[in-house]
C-alpha positions in Angstrom: -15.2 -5.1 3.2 -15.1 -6.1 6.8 -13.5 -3.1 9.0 -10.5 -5.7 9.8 -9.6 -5.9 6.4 -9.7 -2.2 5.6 -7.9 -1.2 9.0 -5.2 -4.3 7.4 -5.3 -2.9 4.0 -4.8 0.6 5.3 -1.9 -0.3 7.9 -3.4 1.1 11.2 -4.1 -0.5 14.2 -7.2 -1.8 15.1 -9.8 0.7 16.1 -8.1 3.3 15.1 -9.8 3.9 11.2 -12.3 6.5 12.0 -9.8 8.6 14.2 -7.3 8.1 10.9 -10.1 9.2 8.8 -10.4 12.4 5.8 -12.9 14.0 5.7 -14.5 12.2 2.3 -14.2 8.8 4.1 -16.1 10.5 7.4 -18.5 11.8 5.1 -19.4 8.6 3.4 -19.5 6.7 6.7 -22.1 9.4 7.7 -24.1 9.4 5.1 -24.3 5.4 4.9 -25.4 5.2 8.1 -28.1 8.1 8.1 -29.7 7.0 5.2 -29.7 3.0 6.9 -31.4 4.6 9.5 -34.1 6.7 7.7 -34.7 3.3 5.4 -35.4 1.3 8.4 -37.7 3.6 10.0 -39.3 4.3 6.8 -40.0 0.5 5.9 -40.5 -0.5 9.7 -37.5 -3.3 8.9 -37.1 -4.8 12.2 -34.8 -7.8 13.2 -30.7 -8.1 13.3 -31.2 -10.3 9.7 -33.3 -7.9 7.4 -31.4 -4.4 9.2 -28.2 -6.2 8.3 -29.4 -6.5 5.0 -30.6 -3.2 4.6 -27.4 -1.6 5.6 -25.4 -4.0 2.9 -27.9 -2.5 0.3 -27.7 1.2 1.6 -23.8 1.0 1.5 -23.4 -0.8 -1.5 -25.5 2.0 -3.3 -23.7 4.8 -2.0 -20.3 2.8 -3.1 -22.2 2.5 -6.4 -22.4 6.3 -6.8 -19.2 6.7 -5.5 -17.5 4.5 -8.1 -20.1 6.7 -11.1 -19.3 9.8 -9.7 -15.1 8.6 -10.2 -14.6 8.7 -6.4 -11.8 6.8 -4.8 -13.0 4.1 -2.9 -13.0 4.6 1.2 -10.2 1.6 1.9 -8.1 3.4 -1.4 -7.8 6.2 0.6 -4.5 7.3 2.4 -4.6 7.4 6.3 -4.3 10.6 8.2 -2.4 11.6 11.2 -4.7 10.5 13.9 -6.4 12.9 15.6 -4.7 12.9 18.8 -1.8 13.9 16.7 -4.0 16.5 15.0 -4.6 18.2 18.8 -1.4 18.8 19.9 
C-alpha cells in the first residue's frame, strides 16, 4: 500500500507516519528494510527496476508472516501521539 494511502487510511498528515508510529509498526519497517538490503547485496541486484522489485518481495513476505503469525497489519494499526508530543 503506497505510504499516501496508509497515512489517508490512518488520518495523519503527510509525513508524519513514522513519527506516529508503535513500536510493532517501527519494527516491521526495520526489519523490511534490513533484510531488502542484505538481499540485494547478497544477490548483487543492481538497477532502480529489479531493487524495486526486491523490496515488493521482501515486504510482501514479512506481511506474509505477519498475517500467519495473526499480526495486525501495519496500516490496521492505531496512530500514536506523535513524538514531539511524546517529548514534552
Amino acid at each position: 500500500m503506497p505510504l499516501s494511502e496508509v497515512e489517508k487510511r490512518k488520518k495523519i498528515k503527510r509525513g508524519d507516519l513514522m513519527d506516529r508510529a508503535d513500536g510493532v509498526e517501527l519494527a516491521a519497517n526495520l526489519f523490511r528494510i534490513t533484510q531488502t538490503e542484505a538481499k540485494l547485496k547478497r544477490e548483487g541486484i543492481v538497477g532502480d527496476i529489479q531493487a524495486q522489485a526486491t523490496h515488493f518481495k521482501v515486504g510482501s513476505r514479512i506481511r506474509q508472516t505477519m498475517k500467519e503469525l495473526g499480526s495486525e497489519m501495519p496500516e490496521d494499526l492505531k496512530p500514536e501521539k506523535h513524538i514531539k508530543q511524546l517529548k514534552k
